[in-house]
C-alpha positions as CSV (number, residue, x, y, z in Angstrom):
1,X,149.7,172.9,300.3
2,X,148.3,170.5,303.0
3,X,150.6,167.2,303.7
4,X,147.7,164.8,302.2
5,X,148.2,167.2,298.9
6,X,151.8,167.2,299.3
7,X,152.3,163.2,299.6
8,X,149.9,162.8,297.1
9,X,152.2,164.5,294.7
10,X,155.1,162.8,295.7
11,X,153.4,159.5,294.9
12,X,152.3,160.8,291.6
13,X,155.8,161.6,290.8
14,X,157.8,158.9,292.5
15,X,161.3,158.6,291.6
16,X,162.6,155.6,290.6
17,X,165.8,153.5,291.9
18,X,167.3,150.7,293.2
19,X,168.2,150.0,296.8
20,X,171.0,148.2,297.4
21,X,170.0,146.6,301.1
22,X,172.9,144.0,301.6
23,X,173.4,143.5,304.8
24,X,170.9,146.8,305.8
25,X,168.6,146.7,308.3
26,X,165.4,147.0,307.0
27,X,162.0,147.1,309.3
28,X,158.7,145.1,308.3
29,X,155.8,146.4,310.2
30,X,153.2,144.1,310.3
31,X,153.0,139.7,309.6
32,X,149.7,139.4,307.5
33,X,150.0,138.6,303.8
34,X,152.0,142.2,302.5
35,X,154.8,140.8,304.7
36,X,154.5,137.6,303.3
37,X,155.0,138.5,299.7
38,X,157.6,141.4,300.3
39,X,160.0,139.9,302.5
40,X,161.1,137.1,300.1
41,X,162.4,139.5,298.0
42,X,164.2,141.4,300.4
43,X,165.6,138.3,301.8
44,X,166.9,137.8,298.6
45,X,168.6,140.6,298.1
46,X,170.4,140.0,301.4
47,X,168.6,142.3,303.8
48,X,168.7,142.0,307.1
49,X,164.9,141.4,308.0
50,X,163.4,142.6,311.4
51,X,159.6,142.1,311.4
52,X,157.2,143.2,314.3
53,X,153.7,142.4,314.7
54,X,151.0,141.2,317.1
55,X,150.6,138.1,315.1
56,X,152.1,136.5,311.8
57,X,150.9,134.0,309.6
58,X,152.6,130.6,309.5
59,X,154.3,131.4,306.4
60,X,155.6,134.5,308.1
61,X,157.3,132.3,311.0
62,X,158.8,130.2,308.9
63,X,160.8,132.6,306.8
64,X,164.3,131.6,307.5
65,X,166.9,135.1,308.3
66,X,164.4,137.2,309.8
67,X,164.0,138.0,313.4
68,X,160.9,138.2,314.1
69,X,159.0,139.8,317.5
70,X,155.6,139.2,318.0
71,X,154.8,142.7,319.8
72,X,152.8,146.0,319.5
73,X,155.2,148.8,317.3
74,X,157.2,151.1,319.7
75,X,158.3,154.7,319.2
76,X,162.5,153.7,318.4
77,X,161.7,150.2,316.2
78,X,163.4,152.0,313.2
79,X,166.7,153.3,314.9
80,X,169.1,151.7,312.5
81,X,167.1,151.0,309.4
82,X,167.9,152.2,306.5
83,X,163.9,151.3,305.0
84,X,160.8,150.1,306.6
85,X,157.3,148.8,305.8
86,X,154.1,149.7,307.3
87,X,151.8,146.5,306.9
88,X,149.5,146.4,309.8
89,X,145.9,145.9,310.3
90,X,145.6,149.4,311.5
91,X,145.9,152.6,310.1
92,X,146.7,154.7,313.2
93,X,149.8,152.4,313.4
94,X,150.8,152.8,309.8
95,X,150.7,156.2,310.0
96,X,152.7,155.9,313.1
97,X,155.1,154.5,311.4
98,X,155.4,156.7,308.6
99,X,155.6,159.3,310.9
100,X,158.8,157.9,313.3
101,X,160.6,157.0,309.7
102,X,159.8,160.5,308.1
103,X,161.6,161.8,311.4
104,X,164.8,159.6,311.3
105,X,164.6,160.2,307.8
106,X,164.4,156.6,306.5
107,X,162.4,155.7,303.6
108,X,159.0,153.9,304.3
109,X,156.6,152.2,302.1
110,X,152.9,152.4,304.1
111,X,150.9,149.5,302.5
112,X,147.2,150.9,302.9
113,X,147.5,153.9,301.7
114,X,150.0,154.0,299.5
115,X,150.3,157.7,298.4
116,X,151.2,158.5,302.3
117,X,154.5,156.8,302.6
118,X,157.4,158.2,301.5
119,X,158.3,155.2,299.1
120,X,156.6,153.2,296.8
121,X,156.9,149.5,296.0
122,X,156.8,148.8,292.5
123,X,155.3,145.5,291.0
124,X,158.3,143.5,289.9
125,X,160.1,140.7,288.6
126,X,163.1,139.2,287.7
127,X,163.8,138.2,284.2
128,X,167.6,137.2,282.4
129,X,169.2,139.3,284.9
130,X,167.1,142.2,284.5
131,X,165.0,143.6,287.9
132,X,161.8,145.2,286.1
133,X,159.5,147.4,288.6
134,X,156.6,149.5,287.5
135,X,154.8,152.5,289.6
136,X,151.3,153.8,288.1
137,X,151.2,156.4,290.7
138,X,149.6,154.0,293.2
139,X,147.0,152.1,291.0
140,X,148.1,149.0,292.1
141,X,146.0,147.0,289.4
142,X,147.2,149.2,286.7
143,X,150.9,148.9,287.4
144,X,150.6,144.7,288.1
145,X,148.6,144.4,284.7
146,X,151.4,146.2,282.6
147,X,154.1,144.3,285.0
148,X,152.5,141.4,283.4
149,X,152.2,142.3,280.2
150,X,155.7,143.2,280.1
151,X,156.8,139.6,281.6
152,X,154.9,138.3,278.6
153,X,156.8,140.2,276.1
154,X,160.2,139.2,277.2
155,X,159.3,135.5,277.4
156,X,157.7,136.1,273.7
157,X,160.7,137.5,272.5
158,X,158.4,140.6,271.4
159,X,161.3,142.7,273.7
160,X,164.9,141.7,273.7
161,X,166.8,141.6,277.4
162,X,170.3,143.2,278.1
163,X,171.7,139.6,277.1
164,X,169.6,139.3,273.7
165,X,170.5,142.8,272.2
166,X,173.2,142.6,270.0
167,X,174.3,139.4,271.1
168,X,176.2,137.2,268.8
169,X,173.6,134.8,266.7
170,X,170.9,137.0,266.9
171,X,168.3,136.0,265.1
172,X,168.6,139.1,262.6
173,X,171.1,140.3,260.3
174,X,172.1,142.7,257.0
175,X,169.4,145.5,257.1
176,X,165.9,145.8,258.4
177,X,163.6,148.9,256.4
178,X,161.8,149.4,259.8
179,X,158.4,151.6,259.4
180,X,158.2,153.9,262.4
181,X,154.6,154.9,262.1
182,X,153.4,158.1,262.0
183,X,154.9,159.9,265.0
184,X,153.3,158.1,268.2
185,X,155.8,155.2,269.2
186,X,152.6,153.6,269.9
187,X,152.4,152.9,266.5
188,X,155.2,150.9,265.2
189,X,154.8,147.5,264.5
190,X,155.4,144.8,266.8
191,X,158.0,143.3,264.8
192,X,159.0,146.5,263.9
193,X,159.8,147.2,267.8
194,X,161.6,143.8,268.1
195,X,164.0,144.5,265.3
196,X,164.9,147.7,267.2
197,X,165.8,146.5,270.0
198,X,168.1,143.9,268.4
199,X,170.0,147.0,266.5
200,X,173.6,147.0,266.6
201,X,173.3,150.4,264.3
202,X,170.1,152.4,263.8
203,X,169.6,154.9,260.7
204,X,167.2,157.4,261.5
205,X,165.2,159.6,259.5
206,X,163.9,163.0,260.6
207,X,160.3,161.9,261.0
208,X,161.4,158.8,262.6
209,X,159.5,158.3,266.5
210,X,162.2,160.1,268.4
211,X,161.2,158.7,271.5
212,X,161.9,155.0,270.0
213,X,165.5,156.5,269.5
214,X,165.7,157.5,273.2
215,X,165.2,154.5,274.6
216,X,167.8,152.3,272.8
217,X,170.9,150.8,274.7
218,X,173.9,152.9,274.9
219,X,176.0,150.6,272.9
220,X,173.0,151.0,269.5
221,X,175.1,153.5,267.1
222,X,172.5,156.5,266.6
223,X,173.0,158.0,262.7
224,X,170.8,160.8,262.1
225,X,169.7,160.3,258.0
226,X,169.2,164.1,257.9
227,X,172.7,164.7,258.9
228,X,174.2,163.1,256.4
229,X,175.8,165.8,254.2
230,X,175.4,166.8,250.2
231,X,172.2,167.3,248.7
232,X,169.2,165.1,248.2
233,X,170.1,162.5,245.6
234,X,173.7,162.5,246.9
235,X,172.4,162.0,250.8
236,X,170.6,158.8,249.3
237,X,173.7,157.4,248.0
238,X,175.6,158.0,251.2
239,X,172.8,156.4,253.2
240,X,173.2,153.6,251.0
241,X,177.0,153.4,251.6
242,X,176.3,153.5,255.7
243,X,173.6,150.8,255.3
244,X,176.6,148.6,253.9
245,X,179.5,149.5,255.4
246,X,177.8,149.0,258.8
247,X,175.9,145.8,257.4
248,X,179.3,144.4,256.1
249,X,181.1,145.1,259.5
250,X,178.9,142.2,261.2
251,X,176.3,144.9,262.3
252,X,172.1,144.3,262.7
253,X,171.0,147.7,261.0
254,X,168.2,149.2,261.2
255,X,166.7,151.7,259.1
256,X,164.7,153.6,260.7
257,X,161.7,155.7,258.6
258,X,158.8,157.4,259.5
259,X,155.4,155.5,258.3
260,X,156.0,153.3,256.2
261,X,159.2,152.4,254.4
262,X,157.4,152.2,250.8
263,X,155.3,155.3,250.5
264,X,157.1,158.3,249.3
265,X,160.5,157.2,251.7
266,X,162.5,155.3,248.8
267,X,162.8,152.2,250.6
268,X,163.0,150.3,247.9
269,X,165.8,152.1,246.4
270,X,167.4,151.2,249.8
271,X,166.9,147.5,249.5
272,X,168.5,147.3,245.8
273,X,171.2,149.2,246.9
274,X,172.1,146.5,249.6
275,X,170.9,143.5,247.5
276,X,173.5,144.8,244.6
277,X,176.1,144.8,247.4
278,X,175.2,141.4,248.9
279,X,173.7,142.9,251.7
280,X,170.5,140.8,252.9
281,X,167.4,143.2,253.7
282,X,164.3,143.1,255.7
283,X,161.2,145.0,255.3
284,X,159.0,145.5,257.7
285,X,156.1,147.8,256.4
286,X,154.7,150.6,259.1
287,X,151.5,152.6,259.4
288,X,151.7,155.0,256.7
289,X,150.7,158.9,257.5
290,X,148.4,159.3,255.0
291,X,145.6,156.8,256.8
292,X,146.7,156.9,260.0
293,X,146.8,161.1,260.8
294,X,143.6,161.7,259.1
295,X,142.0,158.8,261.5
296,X,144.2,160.4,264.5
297,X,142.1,163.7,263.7
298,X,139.0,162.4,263.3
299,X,138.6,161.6,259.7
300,X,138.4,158.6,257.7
301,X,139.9,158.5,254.1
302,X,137.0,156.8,253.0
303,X,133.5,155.9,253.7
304,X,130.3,154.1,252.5
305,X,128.4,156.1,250.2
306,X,130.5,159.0,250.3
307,X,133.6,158.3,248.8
308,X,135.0,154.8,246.9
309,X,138.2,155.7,246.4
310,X,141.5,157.8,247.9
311,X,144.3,158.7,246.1
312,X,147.6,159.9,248.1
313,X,150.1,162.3,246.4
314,X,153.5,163.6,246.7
315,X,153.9,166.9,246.9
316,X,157.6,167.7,246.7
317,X,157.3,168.5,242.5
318,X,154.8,171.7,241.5
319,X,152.7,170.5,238.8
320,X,154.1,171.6,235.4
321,X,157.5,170.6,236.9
322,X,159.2,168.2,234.4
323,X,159.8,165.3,236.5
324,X,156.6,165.1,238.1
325,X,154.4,162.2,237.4
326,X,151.3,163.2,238.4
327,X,148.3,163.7,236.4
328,X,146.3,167.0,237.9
329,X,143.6,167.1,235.9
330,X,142.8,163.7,236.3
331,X,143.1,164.0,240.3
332,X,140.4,166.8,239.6
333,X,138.2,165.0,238.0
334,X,137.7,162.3,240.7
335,X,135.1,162.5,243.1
336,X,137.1,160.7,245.8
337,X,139.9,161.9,248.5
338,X,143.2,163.1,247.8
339,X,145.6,163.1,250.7
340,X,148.9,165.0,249.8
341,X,152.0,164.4,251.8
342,X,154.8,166.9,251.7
343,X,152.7,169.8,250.4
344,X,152.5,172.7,252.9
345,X,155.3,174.7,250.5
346,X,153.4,174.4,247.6
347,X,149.7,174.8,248.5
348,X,148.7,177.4,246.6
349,X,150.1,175.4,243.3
350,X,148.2,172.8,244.2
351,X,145.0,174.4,245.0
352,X,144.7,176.4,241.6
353,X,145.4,173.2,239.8
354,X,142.4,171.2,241.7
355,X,140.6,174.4,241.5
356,X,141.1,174.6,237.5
357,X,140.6,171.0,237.0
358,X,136.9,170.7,238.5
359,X,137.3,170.3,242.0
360,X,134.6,172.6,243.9
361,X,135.7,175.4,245.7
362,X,134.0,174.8,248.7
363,X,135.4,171.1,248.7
364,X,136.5,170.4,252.4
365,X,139.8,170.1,253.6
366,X,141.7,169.2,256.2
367,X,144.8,169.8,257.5
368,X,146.9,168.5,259.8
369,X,150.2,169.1,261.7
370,X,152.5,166.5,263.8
371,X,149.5,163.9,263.2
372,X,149.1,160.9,266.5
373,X,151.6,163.4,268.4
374,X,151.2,165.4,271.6
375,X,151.6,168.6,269.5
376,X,149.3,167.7,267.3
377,X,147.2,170.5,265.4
378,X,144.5,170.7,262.5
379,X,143.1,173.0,260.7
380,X,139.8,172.8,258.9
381,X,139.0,174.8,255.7
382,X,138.0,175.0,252.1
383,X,139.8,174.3,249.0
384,X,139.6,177.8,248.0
385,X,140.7,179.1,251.3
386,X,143.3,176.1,251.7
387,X,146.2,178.6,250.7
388,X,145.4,181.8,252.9
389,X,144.5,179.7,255.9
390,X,147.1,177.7,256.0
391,X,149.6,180.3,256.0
392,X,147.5,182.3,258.5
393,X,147.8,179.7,260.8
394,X,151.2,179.1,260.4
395,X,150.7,175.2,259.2
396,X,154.8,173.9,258.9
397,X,155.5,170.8,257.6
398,X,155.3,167.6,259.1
399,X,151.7,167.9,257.8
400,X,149.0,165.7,255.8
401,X,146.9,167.7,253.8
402,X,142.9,165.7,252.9
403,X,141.0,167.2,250.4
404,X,137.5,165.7,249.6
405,X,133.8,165.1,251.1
406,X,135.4,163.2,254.1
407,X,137.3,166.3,255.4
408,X,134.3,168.0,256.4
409,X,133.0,165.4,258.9
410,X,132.7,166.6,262.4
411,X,135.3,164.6,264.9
């Protein structure tokens, strides 16, 4: 690996931290206008400034607590330092640079080329206490855009600081039925993120974005929904009980559901449970799988002059099961989509009913797995192959399942 590869790798993968430079010497390189927006900072984070260059710009001079030397760079400038920035004019003397600090092992940011320094400076602010910095392996546009955009959401209020989160007389309390979305955390809602971050206790279910859960503060109490012991119906009670017990300790919860809160994820049930006990709750819907995977993969639910109408289905009762509510031969008749959720177990049922009822056998379908994730998967078949296929491929569940006209459209 040549060193341009190398240092370009090192860029790409820059590791993040803070320096604490109190009191440290730290060499700037160079008085044009780099050195006029980095040394503030470092000024005010009590480093002990030491800028060389040929020539600096008013603004420059007048920086009070640097010492400043208006000179070519010399082989020994960085003895002492524990960082240094390469902001000249001239490239030979960057690299220079780079190449003395590399030697006396000192970290060094080189301004024009940014993969061949050995440090990165991030684009940054300061915000409530918080210093936010963010690399985009050197695009420099790319990383002040989202440093922006990220300045803007604290100031909104669309992310809560250090301070905000679980601070007394937040603005939420009781229970928040939060949709995660599908499985991207993309894809929750905007308010949906906000009410996160203001958790004090966080109910998750299994389909919930795990990556969402990774990011909360340590002090957010993590319960995993699919933990909770007994079986189904008795789960839902003791997820009820945790809703309120936390709620009635003084704690923002969240609970936490993958897409949204009201389809097929007994939300509601939820909210009565907590209204009968006092408990005030907050819904905030989420994009539900059955729209949102099928777009991921390609496919629209419905479209002009193809389809009027989609119908989406549970699948966890077989048809002929007592409880279930669904009317089959109706759902065959219909020229429309069907998406079924929770239906991978019990394909074959499902297909011989459709199958019976009218449906064509050569019917498109489409499956697929971990929809809007990174191991997302689909498989593409027939209604009459549906079955086979689907255990040939090994389809497991998380997994949406579109049957009609609009499952055979080409991504």
């Amino acid at each position: 690996m040549t060193a341009h590869a190398r240092s370009e790798e090192l860029t790409e993968n820059a590791y993040l931290v803070g320096l604490r430079l109190n009191g440290k010497r730290v060499v700037v390189v160079g008085g044009g206008s780099v050195a006029q927006r980095r040394i503030p900072l470092l000024l005010a984070n009590g480093a002990d400034v030491h800028v060389i260059a040929r020539a600096a710009t008013p603004a420059v001079e007048a920086f009070d607590g640097i010492t400043l030397a208006l000179r070519d760079f010399r082989p020994g400038d960085l003895e002492g330092a524990w960082y240094a920035l390469a902001a000249t004019d001239d490239p030979a003397v960057n690299a220079a640079i780079v190449a003395e600090a590399e030697r006396l092992r000192i970290f060094c940011v080189r301004a024009d080329v940014a993969r061949d320094g050995t440090a990165v400076t991030p684009a940054s602010f300061e915000y409530d206490g918080l210093s936010v910095g963010v690399l985009a392996s050197g695009e420099h546009r790319r990383s002040a855009a989202i440093r922006s955009a990220i300045h803007e959401a604290l100031q909104t209020g669309m992310i809560a600081s250090s301070a905000e989160v679980g601070a007394p007389g937040t603005q939420y309390a009781g229970v928040a039925l939060v949709g995660g979305g599908p499985g991207d955390p993309e894809l929750i809602t905007v308010r949906g993120r906000r009410m996160l971050a203001q958790a004090d206790v966080v109910v998750a279910d299994r389909l919930a974005p795990q990556e969402l859960i990774a990011e909360l503060a340590p002090h957010v109490e993590v319960i995993d929904a699919a933990k909770i012991p007994y079986g189904r119906f008795m789960a839902q009670d003791a997820i009820n009980a945790v809703l309120i017990d936390r709620a009635k300790a003084g704690k923002f919860v969240v609970r936490l559901k993958g897409g949204d809160p009201y389809v097929f994820a007994r939300g509601h049930e939820e909210l009565l449970a907590c209204a009968e006990a006092g408990i005030p709750v907050t819904v905030v819907p989420g994009v539900t799988s059955a729209i949102a995977v099928p777009a991921a993969a390609g496919v629209p639910v419905t479209h002009r002059g193809v389809t009027h109408e989609f119908v989406v289905v549970s699948g966890h009762l077989a048809p002929g099961h007592p409880e279930s509510l669904v009317n089959w031969d109706a759902l065959a008749a219909l020229s429309g989509t069907i998406v079924l959720l929770m239906a991978v177990e019990r394909i074959e049922l499902f297909a011989k009913v459709l199958l019976e009822g009218g449906r064509p056998a050569e019917t498109p379908v489409l499956v697929v797995q971990h929809g809007t994730t990174a191991a997302q998967r689909t498989l593409r078949t027939t209604l009459v192959d549906a079955p086979e296929h689907i255990r040939a491929d090994g389809i497991r569940p998380p997994a949406i399942i579109v049957i009609g006209a609009v499952a055979g459209f080409a991504t």
